[in-house]
mmJSON file of the N, C-alpha and C atoms, coordinates in Angstrom:
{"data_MODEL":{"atom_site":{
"group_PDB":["ATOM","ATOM","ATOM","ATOM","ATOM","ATOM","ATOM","ATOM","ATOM","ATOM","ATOM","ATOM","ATOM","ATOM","ATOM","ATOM","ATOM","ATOM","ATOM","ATOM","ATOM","ATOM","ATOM","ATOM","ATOM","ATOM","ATOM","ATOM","ATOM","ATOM","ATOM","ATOM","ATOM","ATOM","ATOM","ATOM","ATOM","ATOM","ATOM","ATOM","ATOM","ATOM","ATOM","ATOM","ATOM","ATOM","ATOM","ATOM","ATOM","ATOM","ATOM","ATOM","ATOM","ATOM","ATOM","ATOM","ATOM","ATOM","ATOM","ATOM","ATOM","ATOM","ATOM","ATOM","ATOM","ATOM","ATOM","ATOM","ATOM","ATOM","ATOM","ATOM","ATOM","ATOM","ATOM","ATOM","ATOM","ATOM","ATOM","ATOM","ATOM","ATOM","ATOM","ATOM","ATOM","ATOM","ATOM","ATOM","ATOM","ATOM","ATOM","ATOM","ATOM","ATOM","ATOM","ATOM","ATOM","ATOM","ATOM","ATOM","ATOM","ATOM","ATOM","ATOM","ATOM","ATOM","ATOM","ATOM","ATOM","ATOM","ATOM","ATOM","ATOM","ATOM","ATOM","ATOM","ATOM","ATOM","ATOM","ATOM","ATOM","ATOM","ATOM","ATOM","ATOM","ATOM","ATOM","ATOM","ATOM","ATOM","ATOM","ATOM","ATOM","ATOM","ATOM","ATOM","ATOM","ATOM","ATOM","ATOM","ATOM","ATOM","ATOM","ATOM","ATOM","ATOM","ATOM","ATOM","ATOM","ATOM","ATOM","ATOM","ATOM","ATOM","ATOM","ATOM","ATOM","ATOM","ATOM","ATOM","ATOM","ATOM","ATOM","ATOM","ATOM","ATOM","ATOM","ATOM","ATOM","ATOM","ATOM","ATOM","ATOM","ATOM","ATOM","ATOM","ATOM","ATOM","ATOM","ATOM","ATOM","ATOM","ATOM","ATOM","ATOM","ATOM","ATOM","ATOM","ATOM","ATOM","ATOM","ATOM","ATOM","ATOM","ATOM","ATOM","ATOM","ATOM","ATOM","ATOM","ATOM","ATOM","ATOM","ATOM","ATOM","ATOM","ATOM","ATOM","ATOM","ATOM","ATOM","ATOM","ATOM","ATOM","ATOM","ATOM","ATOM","ATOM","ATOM","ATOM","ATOM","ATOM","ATOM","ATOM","ATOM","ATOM","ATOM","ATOM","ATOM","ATOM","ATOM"],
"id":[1,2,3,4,5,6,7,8,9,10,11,12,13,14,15,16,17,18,19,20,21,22,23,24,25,26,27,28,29,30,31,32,33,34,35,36,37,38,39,40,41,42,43,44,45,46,47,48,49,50,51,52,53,54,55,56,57,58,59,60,61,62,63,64,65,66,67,68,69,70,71,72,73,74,75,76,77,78,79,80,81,82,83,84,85,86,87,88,89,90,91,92,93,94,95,96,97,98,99,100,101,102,103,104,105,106,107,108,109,110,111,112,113,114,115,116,117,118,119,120,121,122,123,124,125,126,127,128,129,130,131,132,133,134,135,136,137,138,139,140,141,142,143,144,145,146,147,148,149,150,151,152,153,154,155,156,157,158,159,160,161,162,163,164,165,166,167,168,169,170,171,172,173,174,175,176,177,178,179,180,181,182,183,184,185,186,187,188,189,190,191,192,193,194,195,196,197,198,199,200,201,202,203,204,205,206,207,208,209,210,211,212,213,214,215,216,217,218,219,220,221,222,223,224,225,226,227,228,229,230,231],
"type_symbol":["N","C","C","N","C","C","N","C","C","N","C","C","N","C","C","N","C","C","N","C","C","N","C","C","N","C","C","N","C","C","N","C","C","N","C","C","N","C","C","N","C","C","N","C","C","N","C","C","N","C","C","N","C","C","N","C","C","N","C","C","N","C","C","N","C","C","N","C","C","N","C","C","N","C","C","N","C","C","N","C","C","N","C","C","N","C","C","N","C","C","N","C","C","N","C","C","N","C","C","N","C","C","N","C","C","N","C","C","N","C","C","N","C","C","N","C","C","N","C","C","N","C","C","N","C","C","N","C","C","N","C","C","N","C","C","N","C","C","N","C","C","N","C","C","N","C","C","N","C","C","N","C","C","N","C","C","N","C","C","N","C","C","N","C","C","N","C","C","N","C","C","N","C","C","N","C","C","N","C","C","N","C","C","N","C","C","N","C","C","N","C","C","N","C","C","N","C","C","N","C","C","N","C","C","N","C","C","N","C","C","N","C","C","N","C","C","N","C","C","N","C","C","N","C","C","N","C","C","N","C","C"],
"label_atom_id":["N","CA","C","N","CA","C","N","CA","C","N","CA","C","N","CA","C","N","CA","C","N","CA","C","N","CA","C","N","CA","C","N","CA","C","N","CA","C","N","CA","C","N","CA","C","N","CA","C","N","CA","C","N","CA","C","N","CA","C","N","CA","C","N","CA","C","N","CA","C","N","CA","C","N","CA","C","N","CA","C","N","CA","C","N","CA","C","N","CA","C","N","CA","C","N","CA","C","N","CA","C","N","CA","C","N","CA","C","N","CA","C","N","CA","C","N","CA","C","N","CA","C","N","CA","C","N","CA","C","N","CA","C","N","CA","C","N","CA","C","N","CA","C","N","CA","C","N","CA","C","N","CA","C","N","CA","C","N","CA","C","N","CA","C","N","CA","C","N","CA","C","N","CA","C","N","CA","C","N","CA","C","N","CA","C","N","CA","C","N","CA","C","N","CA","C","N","CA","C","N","CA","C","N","CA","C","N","CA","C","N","CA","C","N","CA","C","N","CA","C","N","CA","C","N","CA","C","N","CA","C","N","CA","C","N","CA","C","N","CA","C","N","CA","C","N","CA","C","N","CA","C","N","CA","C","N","CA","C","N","CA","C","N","CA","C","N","CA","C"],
"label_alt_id":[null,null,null,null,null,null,null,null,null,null,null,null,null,null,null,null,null,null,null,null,null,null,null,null,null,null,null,null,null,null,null,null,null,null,null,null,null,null,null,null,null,null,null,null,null,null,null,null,null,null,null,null,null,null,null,null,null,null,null,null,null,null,null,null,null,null,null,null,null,null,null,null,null,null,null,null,null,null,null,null,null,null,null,null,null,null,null,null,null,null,null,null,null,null,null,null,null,null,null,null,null,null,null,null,null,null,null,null,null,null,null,null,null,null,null,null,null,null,null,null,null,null,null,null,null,null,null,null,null,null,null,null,null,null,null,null,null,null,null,null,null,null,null,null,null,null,null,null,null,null,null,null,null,null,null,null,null,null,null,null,null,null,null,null,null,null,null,null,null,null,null,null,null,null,null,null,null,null,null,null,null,null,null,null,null,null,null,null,null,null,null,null,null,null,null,null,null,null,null,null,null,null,null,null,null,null,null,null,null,null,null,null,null,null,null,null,null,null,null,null,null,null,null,null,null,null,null,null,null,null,null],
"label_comp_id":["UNK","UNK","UNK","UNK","UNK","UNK","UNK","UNK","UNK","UNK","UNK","UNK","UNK","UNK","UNK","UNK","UNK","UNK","UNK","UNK","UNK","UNK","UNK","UNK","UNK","UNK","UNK","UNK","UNK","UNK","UNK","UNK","UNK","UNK","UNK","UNK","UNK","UNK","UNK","UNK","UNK","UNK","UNK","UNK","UNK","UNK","UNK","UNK","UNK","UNK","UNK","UNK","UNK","UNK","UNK","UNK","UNK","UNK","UNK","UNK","UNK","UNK","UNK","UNK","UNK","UNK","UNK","UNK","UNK","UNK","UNK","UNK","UNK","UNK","UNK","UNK","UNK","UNK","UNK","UNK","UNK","UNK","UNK","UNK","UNK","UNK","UNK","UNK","UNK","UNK","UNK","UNK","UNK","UNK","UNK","UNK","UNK","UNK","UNK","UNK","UNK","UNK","UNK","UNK","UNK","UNK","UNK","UNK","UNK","UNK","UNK","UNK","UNK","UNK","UNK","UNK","UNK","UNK","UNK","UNK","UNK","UNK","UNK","UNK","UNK","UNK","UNK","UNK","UNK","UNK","UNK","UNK","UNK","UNK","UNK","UNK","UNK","UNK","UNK","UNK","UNK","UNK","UNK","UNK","UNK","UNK","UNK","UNK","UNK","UNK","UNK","UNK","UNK","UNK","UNK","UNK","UNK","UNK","UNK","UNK","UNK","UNK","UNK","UNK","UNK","UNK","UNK","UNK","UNK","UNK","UNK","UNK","UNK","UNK","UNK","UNK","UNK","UNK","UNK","UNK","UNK","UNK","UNK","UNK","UNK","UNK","UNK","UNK","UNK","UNK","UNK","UNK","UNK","UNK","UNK","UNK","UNK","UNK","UNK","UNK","UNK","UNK","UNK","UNK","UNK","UNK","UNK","UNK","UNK","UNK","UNK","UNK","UNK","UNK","UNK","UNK","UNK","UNK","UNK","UNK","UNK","UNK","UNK","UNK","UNK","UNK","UNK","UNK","UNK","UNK","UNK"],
"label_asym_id":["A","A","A","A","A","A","A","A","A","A","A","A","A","A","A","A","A","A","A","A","A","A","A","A","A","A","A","A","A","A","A","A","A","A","A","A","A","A","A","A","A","A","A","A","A","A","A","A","A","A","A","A","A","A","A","A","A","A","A","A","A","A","A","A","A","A","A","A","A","A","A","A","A","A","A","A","A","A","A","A","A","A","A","A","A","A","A","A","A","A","A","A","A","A","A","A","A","A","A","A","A","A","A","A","A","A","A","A","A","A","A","A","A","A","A","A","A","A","A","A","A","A","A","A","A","A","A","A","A","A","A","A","A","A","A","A","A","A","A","A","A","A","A","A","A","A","A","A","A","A","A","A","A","A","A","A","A","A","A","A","A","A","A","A","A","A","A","A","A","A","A","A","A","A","A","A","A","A","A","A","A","A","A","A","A","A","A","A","A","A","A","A","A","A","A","A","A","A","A","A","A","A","A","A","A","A","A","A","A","A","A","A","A","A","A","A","A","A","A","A","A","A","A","A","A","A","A","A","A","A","A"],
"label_entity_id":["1","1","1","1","1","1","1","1","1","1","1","1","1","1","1","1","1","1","1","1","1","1","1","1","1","1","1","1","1","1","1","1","1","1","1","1","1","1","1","1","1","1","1","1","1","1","1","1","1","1","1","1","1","1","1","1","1","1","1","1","1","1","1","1","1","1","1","1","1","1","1","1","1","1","1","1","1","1","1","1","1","1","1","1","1","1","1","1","1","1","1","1","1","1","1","1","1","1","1","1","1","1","1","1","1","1","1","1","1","1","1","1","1","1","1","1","1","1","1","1","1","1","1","1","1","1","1","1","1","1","1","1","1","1","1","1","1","1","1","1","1","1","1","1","1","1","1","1","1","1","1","1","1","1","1","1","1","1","1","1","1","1","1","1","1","1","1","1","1","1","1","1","1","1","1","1","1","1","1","1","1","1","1","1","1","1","1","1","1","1","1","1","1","1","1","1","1","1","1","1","1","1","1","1","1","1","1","1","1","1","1","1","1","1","1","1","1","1","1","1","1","1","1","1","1","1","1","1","1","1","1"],
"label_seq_id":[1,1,1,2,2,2,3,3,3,4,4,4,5,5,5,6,6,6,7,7,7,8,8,8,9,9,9,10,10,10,11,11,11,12,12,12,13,13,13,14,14,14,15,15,15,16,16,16,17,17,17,18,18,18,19,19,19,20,20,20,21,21,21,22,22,22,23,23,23,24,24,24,25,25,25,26,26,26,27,27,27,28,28,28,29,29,29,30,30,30,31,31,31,32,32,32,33,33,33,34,34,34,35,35,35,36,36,36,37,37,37,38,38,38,39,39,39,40,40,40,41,41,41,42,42,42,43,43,43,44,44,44,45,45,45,46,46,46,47,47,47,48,48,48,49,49,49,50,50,50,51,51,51,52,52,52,53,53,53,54,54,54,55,55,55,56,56,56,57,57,57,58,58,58,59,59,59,60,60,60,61,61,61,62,62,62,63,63,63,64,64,64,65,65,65,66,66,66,67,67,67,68,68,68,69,69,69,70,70,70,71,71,71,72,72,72,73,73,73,74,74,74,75,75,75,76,76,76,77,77,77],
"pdbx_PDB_ins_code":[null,null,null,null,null,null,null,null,null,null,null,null,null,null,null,null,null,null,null,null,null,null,null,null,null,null,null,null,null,null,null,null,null,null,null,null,null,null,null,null,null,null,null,null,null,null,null,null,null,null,null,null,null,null,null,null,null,null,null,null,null,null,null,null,null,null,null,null,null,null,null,null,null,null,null,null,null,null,null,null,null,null,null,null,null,null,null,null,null,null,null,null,null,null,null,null,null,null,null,null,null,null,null,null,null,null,null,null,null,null,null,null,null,null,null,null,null,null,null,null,null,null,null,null,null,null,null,null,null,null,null,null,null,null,null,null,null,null,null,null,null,null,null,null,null,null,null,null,null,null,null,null,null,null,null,null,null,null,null,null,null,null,null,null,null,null,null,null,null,null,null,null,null,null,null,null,null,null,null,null,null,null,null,null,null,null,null,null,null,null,null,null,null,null,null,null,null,null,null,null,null,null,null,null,null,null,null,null,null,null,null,null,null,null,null,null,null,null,null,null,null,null,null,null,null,null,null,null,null,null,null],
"Cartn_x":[116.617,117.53,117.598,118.633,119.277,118.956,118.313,118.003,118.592,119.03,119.892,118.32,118.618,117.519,117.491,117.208,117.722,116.809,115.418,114.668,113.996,113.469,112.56,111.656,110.613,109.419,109.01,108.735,107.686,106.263,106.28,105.267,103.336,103.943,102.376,102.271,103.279,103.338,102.563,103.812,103.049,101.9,100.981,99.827,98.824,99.174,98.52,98.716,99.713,100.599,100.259,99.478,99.451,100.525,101.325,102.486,103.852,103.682,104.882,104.537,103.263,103.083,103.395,103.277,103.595,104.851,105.831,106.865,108.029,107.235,107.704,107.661,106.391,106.421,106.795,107.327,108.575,109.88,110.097,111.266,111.704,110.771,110.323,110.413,109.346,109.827,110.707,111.764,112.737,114.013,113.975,114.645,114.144,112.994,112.786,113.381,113.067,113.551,115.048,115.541,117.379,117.486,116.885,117.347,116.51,115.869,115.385,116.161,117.259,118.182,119.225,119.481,120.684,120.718,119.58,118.717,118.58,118.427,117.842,116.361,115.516,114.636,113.997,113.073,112.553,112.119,111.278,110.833,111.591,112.69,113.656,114.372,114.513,116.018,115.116,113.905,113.656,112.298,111.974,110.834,110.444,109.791,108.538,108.787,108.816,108.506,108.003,107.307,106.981,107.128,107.46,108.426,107.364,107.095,106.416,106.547,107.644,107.722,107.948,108.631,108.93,108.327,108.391,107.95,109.524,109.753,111.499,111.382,112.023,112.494,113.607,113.993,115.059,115.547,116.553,117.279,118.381,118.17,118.812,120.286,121.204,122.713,123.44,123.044,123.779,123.576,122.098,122.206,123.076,122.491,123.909,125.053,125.905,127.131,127.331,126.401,126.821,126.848,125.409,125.817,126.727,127.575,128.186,129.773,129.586,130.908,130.735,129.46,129.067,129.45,130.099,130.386,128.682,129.424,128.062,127.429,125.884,125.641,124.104,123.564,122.252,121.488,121.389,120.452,119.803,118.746,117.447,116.975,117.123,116.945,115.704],
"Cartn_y":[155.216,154.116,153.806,153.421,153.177,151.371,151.14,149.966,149.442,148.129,147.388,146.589,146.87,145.908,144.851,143.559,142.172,141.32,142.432,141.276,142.653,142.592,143.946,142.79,143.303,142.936,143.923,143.648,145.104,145.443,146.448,146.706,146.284,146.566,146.401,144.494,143.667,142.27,142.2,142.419,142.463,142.392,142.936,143.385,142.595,142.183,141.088,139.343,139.232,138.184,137.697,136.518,135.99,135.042,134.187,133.899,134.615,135.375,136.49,137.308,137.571,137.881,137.108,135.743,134.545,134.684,134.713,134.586,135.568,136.792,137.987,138.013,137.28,137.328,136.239,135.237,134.099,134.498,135.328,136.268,136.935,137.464,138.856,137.354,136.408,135.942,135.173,134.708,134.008,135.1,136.581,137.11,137.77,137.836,138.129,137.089,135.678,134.622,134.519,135.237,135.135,136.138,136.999,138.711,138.001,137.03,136.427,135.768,135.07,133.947,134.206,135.885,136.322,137.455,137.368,138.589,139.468,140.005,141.396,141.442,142.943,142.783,142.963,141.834,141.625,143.412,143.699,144.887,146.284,145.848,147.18,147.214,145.769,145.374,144.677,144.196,143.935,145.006,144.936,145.85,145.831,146.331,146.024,147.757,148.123,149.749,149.518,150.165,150.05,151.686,151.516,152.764,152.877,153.746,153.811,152.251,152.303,151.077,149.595,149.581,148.366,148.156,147.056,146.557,146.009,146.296,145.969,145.82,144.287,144.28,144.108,144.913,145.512,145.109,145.389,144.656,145.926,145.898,146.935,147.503,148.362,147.946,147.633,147.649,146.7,145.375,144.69,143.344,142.858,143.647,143.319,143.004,144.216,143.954,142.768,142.486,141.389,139.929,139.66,138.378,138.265,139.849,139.825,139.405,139.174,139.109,138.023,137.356,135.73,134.463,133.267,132.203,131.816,131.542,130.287,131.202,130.342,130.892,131.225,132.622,132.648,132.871,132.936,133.435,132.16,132.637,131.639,131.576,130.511,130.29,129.785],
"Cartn_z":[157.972,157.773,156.283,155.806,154.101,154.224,153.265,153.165,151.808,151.151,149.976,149.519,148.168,147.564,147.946,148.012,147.902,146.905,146.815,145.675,145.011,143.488,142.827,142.066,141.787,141.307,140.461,138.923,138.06,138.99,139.092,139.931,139.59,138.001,137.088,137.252,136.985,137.033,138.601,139.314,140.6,140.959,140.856,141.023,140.34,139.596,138.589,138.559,138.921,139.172,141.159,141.084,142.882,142.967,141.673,141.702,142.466,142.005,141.897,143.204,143.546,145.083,146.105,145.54,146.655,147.094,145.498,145.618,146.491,146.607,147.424,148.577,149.138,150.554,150.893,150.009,150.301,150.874,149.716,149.817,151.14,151.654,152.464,153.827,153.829,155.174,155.153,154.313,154.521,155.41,154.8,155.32,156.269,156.811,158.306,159.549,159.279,159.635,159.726,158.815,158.896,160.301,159.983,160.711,162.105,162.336,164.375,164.06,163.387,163.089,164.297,164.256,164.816,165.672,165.678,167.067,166.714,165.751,164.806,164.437,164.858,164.593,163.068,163.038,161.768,160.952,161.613,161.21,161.292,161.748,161.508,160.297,160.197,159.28,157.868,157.661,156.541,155.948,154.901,154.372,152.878,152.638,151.36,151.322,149.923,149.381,147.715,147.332,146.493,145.773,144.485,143.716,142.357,141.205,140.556,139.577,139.561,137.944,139.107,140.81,140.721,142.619,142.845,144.469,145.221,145.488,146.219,147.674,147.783,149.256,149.744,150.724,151.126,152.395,152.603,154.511,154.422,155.568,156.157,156.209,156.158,155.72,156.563,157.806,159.019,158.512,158.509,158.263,156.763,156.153,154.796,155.342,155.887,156.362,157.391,158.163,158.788,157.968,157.172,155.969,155.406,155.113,154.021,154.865,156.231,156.712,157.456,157.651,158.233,156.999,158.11,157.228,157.086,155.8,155.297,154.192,154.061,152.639,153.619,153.26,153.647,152.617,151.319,150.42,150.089,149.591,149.227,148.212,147.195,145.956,145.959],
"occupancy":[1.0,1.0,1.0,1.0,1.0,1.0,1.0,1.0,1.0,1.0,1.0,1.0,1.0,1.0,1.0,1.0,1.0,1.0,1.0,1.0,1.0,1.0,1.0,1.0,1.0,1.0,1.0,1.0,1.0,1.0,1.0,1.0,1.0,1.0,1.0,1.0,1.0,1.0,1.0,1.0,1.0,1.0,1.0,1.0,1.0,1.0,1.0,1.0,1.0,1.0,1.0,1.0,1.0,1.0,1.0,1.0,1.0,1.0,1.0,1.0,1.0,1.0,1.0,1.0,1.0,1.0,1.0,1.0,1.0,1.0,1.0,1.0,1.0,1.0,1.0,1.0,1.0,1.0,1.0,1.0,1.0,1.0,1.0,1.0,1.0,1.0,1.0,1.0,1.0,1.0,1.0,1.0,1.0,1.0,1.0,1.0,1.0,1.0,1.0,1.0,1.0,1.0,1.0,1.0,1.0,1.0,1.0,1.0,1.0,1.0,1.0,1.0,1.0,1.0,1.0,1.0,1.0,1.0,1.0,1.0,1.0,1.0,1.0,1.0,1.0,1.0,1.0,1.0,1.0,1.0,1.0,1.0,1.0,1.0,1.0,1.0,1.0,1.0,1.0,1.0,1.0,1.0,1.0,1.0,1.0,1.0,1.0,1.0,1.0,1.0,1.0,1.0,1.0,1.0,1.0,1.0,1.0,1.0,1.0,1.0,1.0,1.0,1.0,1.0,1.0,1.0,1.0,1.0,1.0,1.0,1.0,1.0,1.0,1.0,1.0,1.0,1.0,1.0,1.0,1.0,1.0,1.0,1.0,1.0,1.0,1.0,1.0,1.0,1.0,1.0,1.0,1.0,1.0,1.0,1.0,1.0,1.0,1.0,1.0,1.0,1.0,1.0,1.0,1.0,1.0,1.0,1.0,1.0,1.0,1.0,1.0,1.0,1.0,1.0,1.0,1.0,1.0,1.0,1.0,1.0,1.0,1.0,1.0,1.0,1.0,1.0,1.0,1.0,1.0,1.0,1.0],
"B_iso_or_equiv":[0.0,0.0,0.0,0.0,0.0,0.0,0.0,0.0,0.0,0.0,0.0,0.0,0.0,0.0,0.0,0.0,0.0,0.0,0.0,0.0,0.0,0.0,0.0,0.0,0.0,0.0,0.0,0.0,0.0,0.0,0.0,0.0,0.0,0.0,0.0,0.0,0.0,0.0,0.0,0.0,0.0,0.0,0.0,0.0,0.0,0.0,0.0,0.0,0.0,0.0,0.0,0.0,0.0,0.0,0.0,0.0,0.0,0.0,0.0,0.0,0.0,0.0,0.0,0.0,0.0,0.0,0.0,0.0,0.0,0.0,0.0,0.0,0.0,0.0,0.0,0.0,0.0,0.0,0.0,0.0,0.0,0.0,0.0,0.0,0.0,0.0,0.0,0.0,0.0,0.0,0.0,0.0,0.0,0.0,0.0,0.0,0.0,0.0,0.0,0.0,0.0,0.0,0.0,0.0,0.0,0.0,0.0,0.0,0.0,0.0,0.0,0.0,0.0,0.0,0.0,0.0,0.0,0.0,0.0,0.0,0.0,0.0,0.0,0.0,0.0,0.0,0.0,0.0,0.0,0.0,0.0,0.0,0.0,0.0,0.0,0.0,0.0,0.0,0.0,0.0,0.0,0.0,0.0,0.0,0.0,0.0,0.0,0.0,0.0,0.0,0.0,0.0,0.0,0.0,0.0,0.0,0.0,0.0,0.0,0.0,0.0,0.0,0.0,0.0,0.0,0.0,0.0,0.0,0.0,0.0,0.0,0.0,0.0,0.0,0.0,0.0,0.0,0.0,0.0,0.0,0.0,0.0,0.0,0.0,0.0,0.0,0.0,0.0,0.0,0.0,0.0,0.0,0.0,0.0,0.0,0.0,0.0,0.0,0.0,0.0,0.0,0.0,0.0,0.0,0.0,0.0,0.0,0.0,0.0,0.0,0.0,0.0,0.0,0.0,0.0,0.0,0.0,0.0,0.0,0.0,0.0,0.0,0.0,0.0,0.0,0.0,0.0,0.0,0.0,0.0,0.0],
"pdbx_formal_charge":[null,null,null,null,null,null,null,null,null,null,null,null,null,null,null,null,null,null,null,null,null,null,null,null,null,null,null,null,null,null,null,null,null,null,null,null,null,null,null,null,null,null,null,null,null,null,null,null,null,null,null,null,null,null,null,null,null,null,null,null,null,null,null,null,null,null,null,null,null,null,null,null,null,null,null,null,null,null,null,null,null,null,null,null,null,null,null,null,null,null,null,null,null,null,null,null,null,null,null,null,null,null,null,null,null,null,null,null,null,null,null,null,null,null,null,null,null,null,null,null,null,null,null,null,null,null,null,null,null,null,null,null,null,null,null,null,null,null,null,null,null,null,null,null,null,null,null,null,null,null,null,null,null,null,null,null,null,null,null,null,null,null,null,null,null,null,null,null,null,null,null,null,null,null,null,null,null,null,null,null,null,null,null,null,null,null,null,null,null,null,null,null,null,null,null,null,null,null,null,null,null,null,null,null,null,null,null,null,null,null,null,null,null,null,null,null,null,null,null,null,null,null,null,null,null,null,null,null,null,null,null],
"auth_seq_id":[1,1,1,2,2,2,3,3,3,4,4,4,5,5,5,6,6,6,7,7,7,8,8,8,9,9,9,10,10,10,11,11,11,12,12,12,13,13,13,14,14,14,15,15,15,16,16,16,17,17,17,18,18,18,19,19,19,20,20,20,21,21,21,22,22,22,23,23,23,24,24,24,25,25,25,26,26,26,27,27,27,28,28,28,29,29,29,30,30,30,31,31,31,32,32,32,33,33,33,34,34,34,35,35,35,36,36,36,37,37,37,38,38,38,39,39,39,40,40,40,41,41,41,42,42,42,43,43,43,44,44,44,45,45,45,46,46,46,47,47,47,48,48,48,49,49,49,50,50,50,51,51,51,52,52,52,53,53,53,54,54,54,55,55,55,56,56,56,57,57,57,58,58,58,59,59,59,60,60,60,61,61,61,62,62,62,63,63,63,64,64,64,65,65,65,66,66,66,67,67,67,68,68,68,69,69,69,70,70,70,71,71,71,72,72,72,73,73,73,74,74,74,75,75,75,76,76,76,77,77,77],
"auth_comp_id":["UNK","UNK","UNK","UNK","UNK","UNK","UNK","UNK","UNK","UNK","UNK","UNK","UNK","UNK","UNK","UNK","UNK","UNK","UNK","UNK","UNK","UNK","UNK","UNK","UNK","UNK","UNK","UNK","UNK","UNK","UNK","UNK","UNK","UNK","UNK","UNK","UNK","UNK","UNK","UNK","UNK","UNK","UNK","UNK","UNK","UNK","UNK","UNK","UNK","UNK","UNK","UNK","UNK","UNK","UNK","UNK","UNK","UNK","UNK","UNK","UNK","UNK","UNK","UNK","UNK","UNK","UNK","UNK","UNK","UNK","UNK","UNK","UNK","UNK","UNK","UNK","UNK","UNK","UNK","UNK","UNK","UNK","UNK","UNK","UNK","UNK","UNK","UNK","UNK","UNK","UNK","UNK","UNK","UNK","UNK","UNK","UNK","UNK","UNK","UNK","UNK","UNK","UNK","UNK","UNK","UNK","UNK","UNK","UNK","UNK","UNK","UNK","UNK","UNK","UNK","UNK","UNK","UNK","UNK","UNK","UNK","UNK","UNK","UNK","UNK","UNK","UNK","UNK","UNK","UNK","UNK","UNK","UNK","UNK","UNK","UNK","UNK","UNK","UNK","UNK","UNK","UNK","UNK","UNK","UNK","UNK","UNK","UNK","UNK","UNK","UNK","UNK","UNK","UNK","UNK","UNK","UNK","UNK","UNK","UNK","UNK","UNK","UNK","UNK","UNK","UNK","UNK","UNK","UNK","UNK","UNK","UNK","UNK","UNK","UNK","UNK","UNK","UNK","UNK","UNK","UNK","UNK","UNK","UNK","UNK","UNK","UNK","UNK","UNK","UNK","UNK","UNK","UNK","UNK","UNK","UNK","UNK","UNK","UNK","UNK","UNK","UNK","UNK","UNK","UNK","UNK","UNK","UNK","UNK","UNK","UNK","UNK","UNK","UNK","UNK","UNK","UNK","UNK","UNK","UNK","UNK","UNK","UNK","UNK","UNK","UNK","UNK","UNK","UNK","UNK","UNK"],
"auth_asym_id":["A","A","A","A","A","A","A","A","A","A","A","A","A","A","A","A","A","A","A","A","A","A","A","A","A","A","A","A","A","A","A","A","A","A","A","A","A","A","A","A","A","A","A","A","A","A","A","A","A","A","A","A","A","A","A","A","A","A","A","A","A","A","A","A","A","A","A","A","A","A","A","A","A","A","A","A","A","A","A","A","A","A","A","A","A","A","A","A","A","A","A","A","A","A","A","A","A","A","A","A","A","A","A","A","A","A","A","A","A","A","A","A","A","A","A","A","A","A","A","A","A","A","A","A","A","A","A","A","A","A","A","A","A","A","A","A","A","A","A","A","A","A","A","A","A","A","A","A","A","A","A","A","A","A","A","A","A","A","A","A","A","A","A","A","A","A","A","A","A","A","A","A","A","A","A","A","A","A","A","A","A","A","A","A","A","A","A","A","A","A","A","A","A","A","A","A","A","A","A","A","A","A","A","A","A","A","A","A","A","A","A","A","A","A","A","A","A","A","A","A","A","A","A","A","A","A","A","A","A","A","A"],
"auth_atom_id":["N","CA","C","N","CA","C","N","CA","C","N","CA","C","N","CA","C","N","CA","C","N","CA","C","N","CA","C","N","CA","C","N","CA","C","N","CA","C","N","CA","C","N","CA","C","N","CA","C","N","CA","C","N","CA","C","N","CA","C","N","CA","C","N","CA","C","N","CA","C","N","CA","C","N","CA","C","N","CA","C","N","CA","C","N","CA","C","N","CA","C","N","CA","C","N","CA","C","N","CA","C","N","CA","C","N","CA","C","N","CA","C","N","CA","C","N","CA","C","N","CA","C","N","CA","C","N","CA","C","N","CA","C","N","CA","C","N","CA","C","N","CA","C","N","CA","C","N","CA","C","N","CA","C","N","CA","C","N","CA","C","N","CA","C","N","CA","C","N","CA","C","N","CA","C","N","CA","C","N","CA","C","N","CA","C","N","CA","C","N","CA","C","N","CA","C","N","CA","C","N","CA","C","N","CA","C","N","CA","C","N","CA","C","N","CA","C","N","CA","C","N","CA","C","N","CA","C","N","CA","C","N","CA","C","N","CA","C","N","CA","C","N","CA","C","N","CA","C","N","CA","C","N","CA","C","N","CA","C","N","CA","C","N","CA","C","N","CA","C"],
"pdbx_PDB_model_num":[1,1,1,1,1,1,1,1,1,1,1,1,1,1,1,1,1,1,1,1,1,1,1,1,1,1,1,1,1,1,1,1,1,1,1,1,1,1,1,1,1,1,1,1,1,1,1,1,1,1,1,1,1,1,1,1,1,1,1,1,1,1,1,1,1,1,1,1,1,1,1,1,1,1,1,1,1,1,1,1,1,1,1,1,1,1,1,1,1,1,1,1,1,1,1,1,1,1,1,1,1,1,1,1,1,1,1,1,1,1,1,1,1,1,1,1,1,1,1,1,1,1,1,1,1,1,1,1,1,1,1,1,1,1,1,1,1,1,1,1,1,1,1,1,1,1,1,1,1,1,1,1,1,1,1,1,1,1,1,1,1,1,1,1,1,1,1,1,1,1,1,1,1,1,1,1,1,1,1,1,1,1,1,1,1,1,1,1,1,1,1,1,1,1,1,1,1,1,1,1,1,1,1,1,1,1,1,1,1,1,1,1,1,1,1,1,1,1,1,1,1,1,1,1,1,1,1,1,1,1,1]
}}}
């Protein structure tokens, strides 16, 4: 499955940073929480990968396409 960034993290910060870890798995369950919002499973449609330089979490390109075509605003500042 092709997954869309929705959040990147430096990987070296990361790792060093419990701020910035917090802040990821903020990230990470706000959009698991969207994706049971609308009956999609969490663990299909959201995910954590980590790449040499960065930590990225990603949703799936079905669920993209569906936010991207749902009223309202779902992103999380």
């Amino acid at each position: 499955m092709t997954y869309i960034t929705a959040a990147r993290f430096p990987r070296d910060r990361f790792h060093e940073d419990e701020a910035l870890q917090l802040r990821a798995d903020q990230v990470q369950h706000h959009l698991k929480n969207i994706a049971l919002d609308v009956g999609l499973d969490p663990a299909l449609n959201v995910i954590r990968t980590e790449t040499d330089n960065e930590v990225r979490i990603g949703i799936s390109e079905y669920m993209d396409q569906y936010y991207r075509e749902a009223p309202g605003a779902w992103r999380h500042y």
